[in-house]
C-alpha positions, -999 to 999 in steps of 0.1 A, spaced: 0 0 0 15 35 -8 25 55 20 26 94 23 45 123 42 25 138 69 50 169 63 40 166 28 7 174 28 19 203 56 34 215 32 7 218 3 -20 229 28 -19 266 27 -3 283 59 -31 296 76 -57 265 67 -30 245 87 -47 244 122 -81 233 105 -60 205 90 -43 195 127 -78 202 138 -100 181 116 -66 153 123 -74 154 158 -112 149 157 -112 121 133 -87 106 159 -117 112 191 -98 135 206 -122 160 226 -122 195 231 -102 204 202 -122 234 194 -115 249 226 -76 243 225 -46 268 217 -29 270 187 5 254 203 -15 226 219 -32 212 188 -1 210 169 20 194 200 -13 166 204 -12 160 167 25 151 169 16 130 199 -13 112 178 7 109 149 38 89 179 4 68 196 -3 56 155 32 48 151 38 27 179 5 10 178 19 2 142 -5 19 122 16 41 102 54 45 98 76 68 119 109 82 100 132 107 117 113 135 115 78 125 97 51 104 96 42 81 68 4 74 64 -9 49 44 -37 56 19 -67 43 41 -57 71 65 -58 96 45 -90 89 30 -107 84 60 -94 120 67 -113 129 35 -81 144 18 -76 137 -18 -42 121 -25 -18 135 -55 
């Protein structure tokens, strides 16, 4: 199955449409109260999320990304390239 860089699509998603990604990331994982939560600590809990998927061996953890396979992203409802 292909996999694709979390940082990739970071860096397609236009700057300021970046916490709505980490956002909608966080929701689709359960997390609650995600509306009500500061800039800083949506992006440090979507890293964290991104580490619990990775050790639980659901997607692939390089150095300094994240690889998701394509079932992930479509559940996220983002179109792949």
């Amino acid at each position: 199955m292909t996999s694709l860089s979390w940082r990739t699509l970071e860096s397609r998603v236009p700057f300021d449409e970046l916490p709505a990604l980490h956002r909608r990331f966080l929701v689709w994982r359960g997390v609650e109260g995600v509306e009500e939560m500061p800039l800083r600590r949506v992006q440090q809990r979507t890293e964290a999320e991104l580490n619990k998927m990775a050790m639980a061996g659901e997607i692939q953890k390089t150095a300094e990304d994240w690889l998701l396979t394509a079932d992930v992203w479509e559940a996220l409802g983002i179109a792949l390239p």
